[in-house]
C-alpha positions as CSV (number, residue, x, y, z in Angstrom):
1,X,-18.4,-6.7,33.8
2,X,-19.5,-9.8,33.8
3,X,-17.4,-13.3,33.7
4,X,-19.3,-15.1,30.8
5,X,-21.2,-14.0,28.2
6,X,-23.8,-15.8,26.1
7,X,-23.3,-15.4,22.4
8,X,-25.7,-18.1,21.2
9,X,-28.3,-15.7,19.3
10,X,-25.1,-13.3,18.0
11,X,-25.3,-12.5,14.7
12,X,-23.0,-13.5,12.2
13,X,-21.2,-10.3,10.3
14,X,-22.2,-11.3,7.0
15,X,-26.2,-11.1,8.7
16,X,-25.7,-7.8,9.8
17,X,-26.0,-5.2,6.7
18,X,-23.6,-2.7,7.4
19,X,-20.8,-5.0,8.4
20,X,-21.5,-7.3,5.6
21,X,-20.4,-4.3,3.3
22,X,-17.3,-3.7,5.2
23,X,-16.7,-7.2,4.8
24,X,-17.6,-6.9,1.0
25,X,-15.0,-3.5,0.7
26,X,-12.2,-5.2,2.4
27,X,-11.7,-8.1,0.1
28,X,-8.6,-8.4,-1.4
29,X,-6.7,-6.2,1.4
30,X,-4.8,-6.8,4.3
31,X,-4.1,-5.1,7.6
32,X,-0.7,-4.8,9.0
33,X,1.9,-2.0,11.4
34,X,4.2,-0.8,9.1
35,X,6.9,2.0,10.5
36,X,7.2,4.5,8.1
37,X,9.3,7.7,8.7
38,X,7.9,11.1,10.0
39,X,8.6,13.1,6.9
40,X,7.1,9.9,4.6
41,X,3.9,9.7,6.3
42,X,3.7,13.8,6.5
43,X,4.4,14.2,2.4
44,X,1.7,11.5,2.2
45,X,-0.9,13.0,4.4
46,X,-0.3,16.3,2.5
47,X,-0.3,15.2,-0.8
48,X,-3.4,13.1,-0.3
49,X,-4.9,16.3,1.1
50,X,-4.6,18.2,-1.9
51,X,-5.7,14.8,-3.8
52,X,-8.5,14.4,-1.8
53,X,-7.5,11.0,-0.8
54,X,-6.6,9.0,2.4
55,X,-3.2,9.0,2.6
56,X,-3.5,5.1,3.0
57,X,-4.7,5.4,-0.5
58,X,-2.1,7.1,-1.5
59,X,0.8,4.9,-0.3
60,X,-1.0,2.1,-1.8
61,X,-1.5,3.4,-5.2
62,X,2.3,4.9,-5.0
63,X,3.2,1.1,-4.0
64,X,0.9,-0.1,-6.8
65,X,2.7,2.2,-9.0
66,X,6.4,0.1,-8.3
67,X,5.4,-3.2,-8.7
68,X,6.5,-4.5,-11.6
69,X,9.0,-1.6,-12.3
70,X,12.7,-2.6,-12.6
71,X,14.9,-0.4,-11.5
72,X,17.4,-1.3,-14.2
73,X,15.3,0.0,-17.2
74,X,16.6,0.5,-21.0
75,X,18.0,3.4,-21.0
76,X,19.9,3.1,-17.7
77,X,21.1,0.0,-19.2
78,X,22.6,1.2,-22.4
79,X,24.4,4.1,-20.4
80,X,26.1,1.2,-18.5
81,X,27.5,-0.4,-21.4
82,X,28.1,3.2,-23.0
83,X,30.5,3.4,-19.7
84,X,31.6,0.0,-19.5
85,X,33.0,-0.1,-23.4
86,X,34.1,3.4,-22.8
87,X,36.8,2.0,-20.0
88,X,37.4,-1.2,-22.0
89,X,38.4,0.6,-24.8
90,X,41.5,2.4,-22.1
């Protein structure tokens, strides 16, 4: 190995076709570690199987899927005051 090397004619990615796409593809994501738990990442894998998808794809369309969503939603909502006015009422 040597101790320098001389990168003055490298190409930059965006010059070199097939990394300029994976450039291009990557837009808009992110990598990071995550830890995720043995029997998550297995139900993902086989789900994504039978999907024909990457499992990565899979978590993030399942992740996708949550944003946004409240947990506290109408109809849980109107239980709680159902149970609420039900003790007030004792």
């Amino acid at each position: 190995m040597r101790e320098e090397y001389d990168f003055s004619n490298a190409k930059r990615a965006k010059d070199v076709p097939h990394l300029a796409k994976l450039q291009t593809e990557a837009k808009g994501k992110t990598r990071i570690t995550i830890m995720l738990d043995n029997d998550v990442l297995d139900n993902f894998r086989s789900q994504a199987k039978q999907k024909g998808l990457g499992y990565q794809t899979l978590i993030n369309q399942t992740l996708k899927s949550h944003m946004g969503s409240s947990l506290l939603n109408e109809d849980l909502l109107r239980k709680i005051i159902r149970e609420e006015l039900q003790i007030a009422k004792t």
